[in-house]
Residue frames as qw, qx, qy, qz and C-alpha x, y, z in Angstrom:
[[0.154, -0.690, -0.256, 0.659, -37.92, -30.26, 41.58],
 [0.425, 0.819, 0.284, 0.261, -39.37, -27.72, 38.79],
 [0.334, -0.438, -0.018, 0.834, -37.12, -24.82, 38.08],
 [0.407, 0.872, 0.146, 0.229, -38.45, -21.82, 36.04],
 [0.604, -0.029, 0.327, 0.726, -36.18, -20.02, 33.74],
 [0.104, 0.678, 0.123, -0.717, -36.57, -16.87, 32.21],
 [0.658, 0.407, 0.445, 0.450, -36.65, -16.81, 28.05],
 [0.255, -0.424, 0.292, 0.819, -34.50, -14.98, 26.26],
 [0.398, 0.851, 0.086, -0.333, -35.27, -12.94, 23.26],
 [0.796, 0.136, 0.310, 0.502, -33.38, -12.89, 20.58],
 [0.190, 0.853, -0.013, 0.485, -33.10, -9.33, 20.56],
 [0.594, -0.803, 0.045, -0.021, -31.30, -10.02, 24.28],
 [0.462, 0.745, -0.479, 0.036, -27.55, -10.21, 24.61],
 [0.815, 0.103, -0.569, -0.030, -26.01, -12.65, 25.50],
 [0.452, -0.825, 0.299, -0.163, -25.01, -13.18, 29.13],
 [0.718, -0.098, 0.220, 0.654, -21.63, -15.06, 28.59],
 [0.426, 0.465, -0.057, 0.774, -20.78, -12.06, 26.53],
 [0.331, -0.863, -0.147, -0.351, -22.48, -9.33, 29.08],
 [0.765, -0.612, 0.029, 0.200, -20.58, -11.15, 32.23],
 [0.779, 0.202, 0.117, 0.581, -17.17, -10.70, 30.12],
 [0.155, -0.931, -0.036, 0.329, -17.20, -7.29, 29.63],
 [0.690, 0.080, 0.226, 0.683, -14.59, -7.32, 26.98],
 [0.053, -0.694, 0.028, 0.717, -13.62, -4.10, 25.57],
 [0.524, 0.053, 0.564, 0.636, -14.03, -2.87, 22.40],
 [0.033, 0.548, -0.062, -0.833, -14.52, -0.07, 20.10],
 [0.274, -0.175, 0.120, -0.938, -16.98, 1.27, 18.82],
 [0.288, 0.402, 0.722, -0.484, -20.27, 0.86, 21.36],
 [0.154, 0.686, 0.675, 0.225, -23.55, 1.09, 19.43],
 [0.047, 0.942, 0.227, -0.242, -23.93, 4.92, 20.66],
 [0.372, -0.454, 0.403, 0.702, -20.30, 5.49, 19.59],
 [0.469, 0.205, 0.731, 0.453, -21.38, 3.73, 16.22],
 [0.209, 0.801, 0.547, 0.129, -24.36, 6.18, 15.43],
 [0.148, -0.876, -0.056, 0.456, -22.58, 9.18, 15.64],
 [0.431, -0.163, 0.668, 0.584, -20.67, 8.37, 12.35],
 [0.161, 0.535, 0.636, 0.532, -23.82, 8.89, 10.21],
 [0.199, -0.839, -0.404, 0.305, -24.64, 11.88, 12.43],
 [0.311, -0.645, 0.337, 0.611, -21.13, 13.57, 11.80],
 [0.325, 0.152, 0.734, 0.577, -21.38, 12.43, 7.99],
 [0.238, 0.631, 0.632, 0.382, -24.89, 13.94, 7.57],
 [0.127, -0.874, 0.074, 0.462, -23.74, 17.63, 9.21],
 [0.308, -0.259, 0.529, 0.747, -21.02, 17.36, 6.50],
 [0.212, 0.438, 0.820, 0.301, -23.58, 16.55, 3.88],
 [0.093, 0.917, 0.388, -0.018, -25.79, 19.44, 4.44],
 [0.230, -0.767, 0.163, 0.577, -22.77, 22.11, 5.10],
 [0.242, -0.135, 0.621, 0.733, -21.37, 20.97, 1.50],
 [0.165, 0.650, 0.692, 0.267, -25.15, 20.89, 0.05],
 [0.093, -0.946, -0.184, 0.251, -25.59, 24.79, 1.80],
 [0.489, -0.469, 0.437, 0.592, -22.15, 25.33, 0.47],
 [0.305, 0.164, 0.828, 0.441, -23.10, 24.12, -3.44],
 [0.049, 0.807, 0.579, 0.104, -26.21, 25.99, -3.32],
 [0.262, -0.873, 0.000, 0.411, -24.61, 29.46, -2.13],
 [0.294, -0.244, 0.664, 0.642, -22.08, 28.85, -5.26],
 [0.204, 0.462, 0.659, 0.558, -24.96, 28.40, -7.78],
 [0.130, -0.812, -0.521, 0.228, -26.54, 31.33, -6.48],
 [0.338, -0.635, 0.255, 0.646, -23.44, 33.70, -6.55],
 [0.157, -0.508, 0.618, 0.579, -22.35, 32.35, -9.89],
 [0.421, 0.160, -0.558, -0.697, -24.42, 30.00, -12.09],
 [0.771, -0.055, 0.228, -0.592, -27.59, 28.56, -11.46],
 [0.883, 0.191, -0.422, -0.069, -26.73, 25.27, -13.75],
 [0.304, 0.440, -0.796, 0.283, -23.73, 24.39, -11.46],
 [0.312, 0.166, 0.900, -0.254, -26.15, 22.33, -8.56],
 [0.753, 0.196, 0.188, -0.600, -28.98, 21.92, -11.59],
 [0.711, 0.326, -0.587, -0.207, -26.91, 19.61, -13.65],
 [0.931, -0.234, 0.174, -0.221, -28.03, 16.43, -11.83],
 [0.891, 0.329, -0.256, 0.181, -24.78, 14.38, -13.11],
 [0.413, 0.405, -0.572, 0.582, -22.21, 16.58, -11.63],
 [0.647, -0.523, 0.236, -0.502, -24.25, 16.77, -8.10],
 [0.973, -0.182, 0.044, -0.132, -24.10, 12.80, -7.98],
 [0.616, 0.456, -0.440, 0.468, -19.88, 13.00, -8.75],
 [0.208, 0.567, -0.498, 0.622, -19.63, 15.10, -6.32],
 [0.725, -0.409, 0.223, -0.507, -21.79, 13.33, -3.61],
 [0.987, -0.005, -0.114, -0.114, -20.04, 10.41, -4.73],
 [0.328, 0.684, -0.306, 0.575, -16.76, 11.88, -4.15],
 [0.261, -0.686, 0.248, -0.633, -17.92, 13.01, -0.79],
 [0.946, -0.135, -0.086, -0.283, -19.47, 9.83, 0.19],
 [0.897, 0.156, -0.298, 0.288, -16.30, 7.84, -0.11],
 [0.199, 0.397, -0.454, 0.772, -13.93, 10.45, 1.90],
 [0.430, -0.469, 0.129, -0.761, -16.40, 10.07, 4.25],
 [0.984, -0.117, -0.112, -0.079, -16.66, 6.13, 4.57],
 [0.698, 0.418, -0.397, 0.425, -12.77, 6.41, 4.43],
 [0.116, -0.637, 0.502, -0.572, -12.02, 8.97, 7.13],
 [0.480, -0.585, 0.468, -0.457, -14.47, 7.33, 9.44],
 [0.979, -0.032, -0.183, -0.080, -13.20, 4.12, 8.65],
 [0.692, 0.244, -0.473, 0.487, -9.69, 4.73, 9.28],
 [0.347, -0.655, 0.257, -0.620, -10.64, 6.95, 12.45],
 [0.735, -0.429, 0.343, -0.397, -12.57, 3.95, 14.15],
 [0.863, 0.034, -0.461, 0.204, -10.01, 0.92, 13.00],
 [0.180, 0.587, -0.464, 0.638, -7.30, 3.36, 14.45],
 [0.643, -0.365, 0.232, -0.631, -9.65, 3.31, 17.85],
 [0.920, -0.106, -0.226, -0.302, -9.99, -0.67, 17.63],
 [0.569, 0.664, -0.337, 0.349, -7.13, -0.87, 17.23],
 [0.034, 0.495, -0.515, 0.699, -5.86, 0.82, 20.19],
 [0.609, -0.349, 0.323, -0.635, -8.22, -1.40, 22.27],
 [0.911, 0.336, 0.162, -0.174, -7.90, -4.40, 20.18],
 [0.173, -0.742, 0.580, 0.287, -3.83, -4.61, 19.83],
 [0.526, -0.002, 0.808, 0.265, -4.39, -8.33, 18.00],
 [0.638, 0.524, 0.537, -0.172, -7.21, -7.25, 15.78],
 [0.019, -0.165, 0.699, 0.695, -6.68, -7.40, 11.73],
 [0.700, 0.353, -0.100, -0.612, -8.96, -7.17, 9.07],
 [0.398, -0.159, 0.862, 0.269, -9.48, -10.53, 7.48],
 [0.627, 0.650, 0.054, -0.426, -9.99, -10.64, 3.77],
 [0.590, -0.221, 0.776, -0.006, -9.77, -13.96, 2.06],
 [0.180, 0.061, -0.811, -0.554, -10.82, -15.70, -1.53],
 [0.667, -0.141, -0.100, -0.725, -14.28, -16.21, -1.42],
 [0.520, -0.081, 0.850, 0.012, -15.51, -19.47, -0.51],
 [0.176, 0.027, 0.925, 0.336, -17.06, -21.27, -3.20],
 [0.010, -0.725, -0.685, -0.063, -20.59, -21.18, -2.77],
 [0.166, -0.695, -0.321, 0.622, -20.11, -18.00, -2.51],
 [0.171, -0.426, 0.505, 0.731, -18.55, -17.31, -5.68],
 [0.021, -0.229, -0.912, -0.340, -20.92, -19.74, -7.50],
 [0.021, -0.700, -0.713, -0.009, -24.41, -17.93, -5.79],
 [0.033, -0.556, -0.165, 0.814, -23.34, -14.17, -5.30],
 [0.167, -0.039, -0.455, -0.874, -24.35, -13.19, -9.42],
 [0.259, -0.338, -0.756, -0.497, -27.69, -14.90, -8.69],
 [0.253, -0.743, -0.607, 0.127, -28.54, -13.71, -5.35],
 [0.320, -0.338, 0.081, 0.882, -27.32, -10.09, -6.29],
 [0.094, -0.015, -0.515, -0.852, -29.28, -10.10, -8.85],
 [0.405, -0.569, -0.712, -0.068, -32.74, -11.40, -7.47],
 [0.228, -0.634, -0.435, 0.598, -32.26, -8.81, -4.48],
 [0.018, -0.056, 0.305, 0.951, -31.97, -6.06, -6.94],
 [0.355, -0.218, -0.646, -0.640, -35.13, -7.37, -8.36],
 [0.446, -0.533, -0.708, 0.124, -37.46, -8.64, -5.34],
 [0.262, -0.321, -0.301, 0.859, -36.36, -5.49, -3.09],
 [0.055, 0.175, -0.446, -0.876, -36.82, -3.13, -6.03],
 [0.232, -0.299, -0.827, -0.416, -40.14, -4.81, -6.79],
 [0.370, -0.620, -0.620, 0.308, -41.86, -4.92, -3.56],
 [0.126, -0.497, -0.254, 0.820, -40.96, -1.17, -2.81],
 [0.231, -0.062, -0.479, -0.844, -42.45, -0.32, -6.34],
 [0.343, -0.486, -0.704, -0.388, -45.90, -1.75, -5.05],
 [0.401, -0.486, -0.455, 0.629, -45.13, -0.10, -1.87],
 [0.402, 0.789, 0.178, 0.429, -44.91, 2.98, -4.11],
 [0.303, -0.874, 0.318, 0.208, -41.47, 4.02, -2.82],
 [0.681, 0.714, -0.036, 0.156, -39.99, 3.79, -6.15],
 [0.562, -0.562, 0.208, 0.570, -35.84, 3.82, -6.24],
 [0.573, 0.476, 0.315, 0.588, -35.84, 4.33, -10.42],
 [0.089, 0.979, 0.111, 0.148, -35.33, 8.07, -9.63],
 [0.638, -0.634, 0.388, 0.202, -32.74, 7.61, -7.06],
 [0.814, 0.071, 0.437, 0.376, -30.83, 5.44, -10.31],
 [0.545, 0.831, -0.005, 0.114, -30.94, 8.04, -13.15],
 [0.154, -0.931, 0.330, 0.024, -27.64, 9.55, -11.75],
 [0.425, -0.457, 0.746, 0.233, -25.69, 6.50, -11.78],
 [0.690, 0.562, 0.433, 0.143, -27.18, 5.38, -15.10],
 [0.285, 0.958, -0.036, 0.011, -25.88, 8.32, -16.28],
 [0.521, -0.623, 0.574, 0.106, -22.25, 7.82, -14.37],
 [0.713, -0.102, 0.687, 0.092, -22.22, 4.79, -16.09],
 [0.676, 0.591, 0.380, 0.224, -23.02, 5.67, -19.57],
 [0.263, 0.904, -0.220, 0.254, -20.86, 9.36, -19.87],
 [0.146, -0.792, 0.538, -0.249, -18.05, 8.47, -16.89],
 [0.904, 0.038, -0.425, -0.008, -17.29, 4.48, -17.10],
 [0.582, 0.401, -0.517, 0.483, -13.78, 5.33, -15.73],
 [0.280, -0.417, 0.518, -0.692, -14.81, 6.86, -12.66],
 [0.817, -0.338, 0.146, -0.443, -17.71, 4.49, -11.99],
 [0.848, 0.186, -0.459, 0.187, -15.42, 1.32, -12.54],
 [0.200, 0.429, -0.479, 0.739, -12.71, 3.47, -9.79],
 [0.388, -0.464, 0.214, -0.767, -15.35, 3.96, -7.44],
 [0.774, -0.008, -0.023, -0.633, -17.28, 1.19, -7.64],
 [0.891, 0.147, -0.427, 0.053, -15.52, -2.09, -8.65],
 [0.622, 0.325, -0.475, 0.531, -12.14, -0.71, -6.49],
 [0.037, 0.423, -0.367, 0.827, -13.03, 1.96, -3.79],
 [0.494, -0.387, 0.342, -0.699, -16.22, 1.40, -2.21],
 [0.889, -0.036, -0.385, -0.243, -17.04, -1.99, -1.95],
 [0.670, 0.105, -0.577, 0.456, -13.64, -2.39, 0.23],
 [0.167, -0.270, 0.363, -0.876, -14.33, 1.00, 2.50],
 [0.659, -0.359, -0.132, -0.647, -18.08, -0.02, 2.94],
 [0.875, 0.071, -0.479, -0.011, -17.16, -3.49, 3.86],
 [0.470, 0.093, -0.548, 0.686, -14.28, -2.62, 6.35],
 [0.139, -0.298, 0.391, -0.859, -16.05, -0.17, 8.08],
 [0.699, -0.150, -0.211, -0.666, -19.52, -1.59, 8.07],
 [0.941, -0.134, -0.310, -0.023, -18.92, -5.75, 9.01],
 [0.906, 0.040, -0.369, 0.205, -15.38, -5.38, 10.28],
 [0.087, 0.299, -0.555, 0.772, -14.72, -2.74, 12.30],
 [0.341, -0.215, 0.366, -0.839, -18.78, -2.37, 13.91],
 [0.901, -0.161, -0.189, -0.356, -20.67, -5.46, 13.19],
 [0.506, 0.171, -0.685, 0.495, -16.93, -7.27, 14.63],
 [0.092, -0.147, 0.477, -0.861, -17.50, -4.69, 18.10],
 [0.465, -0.236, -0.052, -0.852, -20.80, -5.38, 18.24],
 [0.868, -0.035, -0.484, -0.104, -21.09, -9.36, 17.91],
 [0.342, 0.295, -0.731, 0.512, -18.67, -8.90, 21.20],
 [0.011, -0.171, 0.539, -0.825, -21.46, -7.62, 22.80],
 [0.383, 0.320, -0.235, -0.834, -24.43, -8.10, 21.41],
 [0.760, 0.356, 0.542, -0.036, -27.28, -10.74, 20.44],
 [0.372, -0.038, 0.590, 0.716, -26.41, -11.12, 16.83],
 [0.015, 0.688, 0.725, 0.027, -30.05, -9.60, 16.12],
 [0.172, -0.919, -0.131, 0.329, -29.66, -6.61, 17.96],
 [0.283, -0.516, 0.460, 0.665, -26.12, -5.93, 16.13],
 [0.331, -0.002, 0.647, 0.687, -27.21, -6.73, 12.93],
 [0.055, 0.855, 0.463, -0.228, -30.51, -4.17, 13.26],
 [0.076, -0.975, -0.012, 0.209, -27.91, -1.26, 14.14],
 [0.353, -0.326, 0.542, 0.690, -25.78, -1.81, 11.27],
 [0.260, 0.461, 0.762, 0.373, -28.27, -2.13, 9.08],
 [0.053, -0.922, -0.271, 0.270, -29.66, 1.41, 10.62],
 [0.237, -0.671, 0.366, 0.600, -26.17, 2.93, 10.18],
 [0.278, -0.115, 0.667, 0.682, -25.95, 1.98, 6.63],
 [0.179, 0.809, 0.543, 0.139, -29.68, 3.43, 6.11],
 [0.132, -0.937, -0.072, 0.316, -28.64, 6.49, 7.42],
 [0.605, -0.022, 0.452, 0.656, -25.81, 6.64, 5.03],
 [0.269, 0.418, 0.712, 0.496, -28.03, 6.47, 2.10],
 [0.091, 0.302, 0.116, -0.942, -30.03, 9.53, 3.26],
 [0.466, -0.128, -0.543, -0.687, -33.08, 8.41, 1.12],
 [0.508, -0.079, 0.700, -0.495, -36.07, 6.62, 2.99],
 [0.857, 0.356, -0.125, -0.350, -37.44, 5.11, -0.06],
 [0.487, 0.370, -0.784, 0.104, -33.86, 2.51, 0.26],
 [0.437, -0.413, 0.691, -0.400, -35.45, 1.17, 3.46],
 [0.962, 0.023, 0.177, -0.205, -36.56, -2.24, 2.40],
 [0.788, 0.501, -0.287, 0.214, -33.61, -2.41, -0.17],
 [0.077, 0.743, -0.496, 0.443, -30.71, -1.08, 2.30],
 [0.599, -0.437, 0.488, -0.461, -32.02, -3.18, 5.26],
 [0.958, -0.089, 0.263, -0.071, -32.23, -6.23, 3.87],
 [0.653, 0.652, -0.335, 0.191, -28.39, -5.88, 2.03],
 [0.109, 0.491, -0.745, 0.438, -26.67, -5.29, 5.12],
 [0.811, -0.301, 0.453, -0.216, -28.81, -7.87, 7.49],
 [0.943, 0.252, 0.079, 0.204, -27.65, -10.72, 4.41],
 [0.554, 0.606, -0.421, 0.385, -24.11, -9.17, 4.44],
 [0.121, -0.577, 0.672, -0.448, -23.70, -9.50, 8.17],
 [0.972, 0.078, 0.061, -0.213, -24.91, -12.73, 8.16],
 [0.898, 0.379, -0.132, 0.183, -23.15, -13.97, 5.73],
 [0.168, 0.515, -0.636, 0.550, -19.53, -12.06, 7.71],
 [0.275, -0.641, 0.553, -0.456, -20.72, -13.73, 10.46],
 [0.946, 0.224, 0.132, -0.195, -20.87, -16.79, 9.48],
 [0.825, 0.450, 0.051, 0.338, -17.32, -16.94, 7.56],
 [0.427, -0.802, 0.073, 0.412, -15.85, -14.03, 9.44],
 [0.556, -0.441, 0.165, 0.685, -14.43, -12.91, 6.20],
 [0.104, -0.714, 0.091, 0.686, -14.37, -10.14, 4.43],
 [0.258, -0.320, 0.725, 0.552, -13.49, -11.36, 1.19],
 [0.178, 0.537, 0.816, 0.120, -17.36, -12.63, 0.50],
 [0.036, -0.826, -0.213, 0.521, -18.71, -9.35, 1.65],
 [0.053, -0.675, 0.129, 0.725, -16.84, -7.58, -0.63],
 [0.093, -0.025, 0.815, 0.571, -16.82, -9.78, -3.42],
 [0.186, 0.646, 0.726, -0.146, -21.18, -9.80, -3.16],
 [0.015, 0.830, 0.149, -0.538, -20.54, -5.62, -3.20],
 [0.098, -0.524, 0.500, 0.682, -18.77, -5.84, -6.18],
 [0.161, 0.281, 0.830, 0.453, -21.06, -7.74, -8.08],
 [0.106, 0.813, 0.458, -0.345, -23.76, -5.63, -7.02],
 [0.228, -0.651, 0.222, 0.690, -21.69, -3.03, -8.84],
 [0.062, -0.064, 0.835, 0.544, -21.13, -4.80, -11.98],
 [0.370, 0.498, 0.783, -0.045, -25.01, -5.41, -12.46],
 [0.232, 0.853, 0.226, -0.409, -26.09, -1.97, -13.08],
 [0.107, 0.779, -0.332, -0.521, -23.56, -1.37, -15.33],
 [0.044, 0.026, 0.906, 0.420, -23.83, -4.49, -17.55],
 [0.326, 0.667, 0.669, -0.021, -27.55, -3.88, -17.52],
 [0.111, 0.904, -0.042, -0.411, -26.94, -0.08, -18.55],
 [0.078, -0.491, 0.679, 0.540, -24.14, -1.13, -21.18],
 [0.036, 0.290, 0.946, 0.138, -27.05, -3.98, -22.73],
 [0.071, 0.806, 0.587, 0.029, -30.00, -1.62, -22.43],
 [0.273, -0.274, -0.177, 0.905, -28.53, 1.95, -23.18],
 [0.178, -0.269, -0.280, -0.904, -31.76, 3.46, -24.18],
 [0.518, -0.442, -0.054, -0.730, -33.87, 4.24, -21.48],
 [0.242, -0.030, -0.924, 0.295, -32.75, 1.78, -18.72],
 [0.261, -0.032, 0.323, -0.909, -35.19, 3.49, -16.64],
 [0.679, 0.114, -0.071, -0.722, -38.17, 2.11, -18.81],
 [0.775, 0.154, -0.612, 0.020, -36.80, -1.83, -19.05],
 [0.118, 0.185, -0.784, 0.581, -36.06, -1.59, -15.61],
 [0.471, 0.003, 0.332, -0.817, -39.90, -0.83, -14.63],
 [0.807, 0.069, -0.311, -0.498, -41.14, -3.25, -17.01],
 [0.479, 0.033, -0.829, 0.288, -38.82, -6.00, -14.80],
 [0.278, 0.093, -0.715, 0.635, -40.00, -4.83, -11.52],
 [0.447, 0.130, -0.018, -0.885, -43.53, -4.56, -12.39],
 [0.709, 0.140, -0.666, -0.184, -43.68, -8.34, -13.34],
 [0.737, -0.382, 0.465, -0.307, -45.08, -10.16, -10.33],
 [0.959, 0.237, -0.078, -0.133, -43.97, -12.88, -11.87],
 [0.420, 0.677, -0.277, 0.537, -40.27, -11.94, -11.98],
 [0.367, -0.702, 0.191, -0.579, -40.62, -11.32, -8.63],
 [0.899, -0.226, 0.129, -0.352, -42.06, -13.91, -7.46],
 [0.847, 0.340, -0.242, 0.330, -38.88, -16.42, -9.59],
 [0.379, 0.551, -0.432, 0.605, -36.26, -14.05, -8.04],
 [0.657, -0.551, 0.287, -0.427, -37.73, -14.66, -4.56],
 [0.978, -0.073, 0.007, 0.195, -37.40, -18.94, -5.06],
 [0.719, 0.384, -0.313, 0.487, -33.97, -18.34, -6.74],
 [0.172, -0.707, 0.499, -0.471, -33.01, -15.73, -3.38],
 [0.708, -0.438, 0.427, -0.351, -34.00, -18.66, -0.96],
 [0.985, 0.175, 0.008, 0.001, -32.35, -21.19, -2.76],
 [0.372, 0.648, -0.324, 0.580, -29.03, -19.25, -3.25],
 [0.329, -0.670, 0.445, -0.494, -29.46, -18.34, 0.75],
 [0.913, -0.296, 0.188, -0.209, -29.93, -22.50, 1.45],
 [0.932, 0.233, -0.146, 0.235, -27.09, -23.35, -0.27],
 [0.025, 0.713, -0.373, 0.593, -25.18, -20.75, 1.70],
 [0.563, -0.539, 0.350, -0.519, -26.18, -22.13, 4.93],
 [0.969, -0.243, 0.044, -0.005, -25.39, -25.56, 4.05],
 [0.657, 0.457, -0.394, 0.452, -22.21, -24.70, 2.81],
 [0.202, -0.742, 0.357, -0.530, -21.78, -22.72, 6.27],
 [0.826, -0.290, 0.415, -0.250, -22.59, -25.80, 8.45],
 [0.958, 0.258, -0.105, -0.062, -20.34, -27.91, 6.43],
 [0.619, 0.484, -0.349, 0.511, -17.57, -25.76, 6.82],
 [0.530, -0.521, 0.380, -0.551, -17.98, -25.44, 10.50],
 [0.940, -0.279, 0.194, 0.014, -18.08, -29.43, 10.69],
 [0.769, 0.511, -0.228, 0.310, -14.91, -29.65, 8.71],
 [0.198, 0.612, -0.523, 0.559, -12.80, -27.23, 10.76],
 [0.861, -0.386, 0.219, -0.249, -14.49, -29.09, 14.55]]
């Protein structure tokens, strides 16, 4: 006797999770209201900044350097609050749940400089033939990096990489994977962490960081990779900007203009991403 079956999508959710019904915090609509509430702030301090240089001196929002402190400033009180808002929340729904954040694994440690550095370069490529250029978007933190080490090192190496990371994989890609095809959950994180960025020219580069970081957290469920990937990301720019301090800007274009280049840092991504996946399936038969 024939039975027909319906096919799933992979954008469908699962029905073992669906039939559960588990609780948890934050829903997908909950989730989007974080970059909603983040980008009202964003404009009220930008109308805010602009009404000051008006009053008082025009140079105080033209000098491009301090703008990007203080957005970077903002940025982070902002990943903080609503990170400690919606553990608080998970929390309260979620009475076992804990961040977990571990030593890398291995293969992680051993491929994150090389596939950190290829995405920089492949992303960053492609959207230059796309002509949605990010080298503008950079000058500011080029700068950062060359007149304010101390801060970027604070921000960067210590502050965000742990906020982004908690809030992003382990408070809403966690809630989501409860409910959620992994597909569909790792879309609308990836959305939420465009909308962050407030730039549409970061959409190739933004999307494909956080689909390969929620992977890779869901895969290893820990934290520890995630953040350790975000911190190398960190460390590039500013060992390529300490090694090229005249005119990154112009050695950067000539890298990401090189189909060639490209093309290398593509193989070397997918290699870096196969040896991930076997390590994943290895360490999945181990613990069985």
């Amino acid at each position: 006797m024939k039975t027909t079956e319906s096919t799933r999508s992979i954008f469908d959710d699962d029905p073992l999770l669906v039939t559960e019904k588990k609780k948890y915090f934050p829903t997908i609509g909950q989730a989007w209201l974080i970059p909603v509430f983040n980008f009202a702030l964003i404009a009220a301090f930008s109308l805010l900044c602009g009404a000051i240089g008006n009053l008082m001196n025009r140079s105080f929002i033209e000098d491009n350097l301090l703008m990007a402190t203080w957005m970077i400033i903002l940025f982070c009180c902002m990943m903080l609050t609503s990170l400690v808002y919606t553990y608080h929340r998970k929390t309260k729904v979620e009475p076992d749940y804990k961040f977990r954040i571990e030593i890398p694994s291995p293969a992680i440690l051993f491929t994150g400089p090389f596939l950190m550095l290829v995405h920089y370069i492949v992303t960053f490529g492609i959207q230059e033939w796309l002509h949605l250029s990010l080298i503008d978007s950079w000058e500011p933190i080029f700068g950062i990096i060359l007149e304010r080490p101390v801060f970027y090192c604070c921000i960067y190496f210590l502050i965000d990489p742990v906020i982004q990371e908690c809030l992003m994989r382990g408070v809403l890609l966690d809630s989501f994977l409860k409910s959620h095809s992994p597909v569909k959950s790792f879309l609308n994180v990836a959305g939420i962490a465009l909308a962050f960025s407030l730039s549409p020219h970061s959409f190739f580069y933004s999307i494909t960081f956080s689909v390969l970081m929620c992977w890779i957290y869901m895969k290893t469920r820990n934290l520890g990779n995630t953040i350790y990937l975000q911190l190398v990301c960190s460390i590039i720019p500013a060992v390529f900007v300490y090694f090229v301090k005249d005119q990154p800007q112009n050695m950067l274009m000539e890298v990401l203009n090189n189909p060639a280049l490209v093309g290398i840092g593509a193989i070397v991504g997918i290699v870096c991403i196969i040896i991930l996946q076997n390590s994943f399936l290895s360490t999945n038969k181990a613990i069985k």
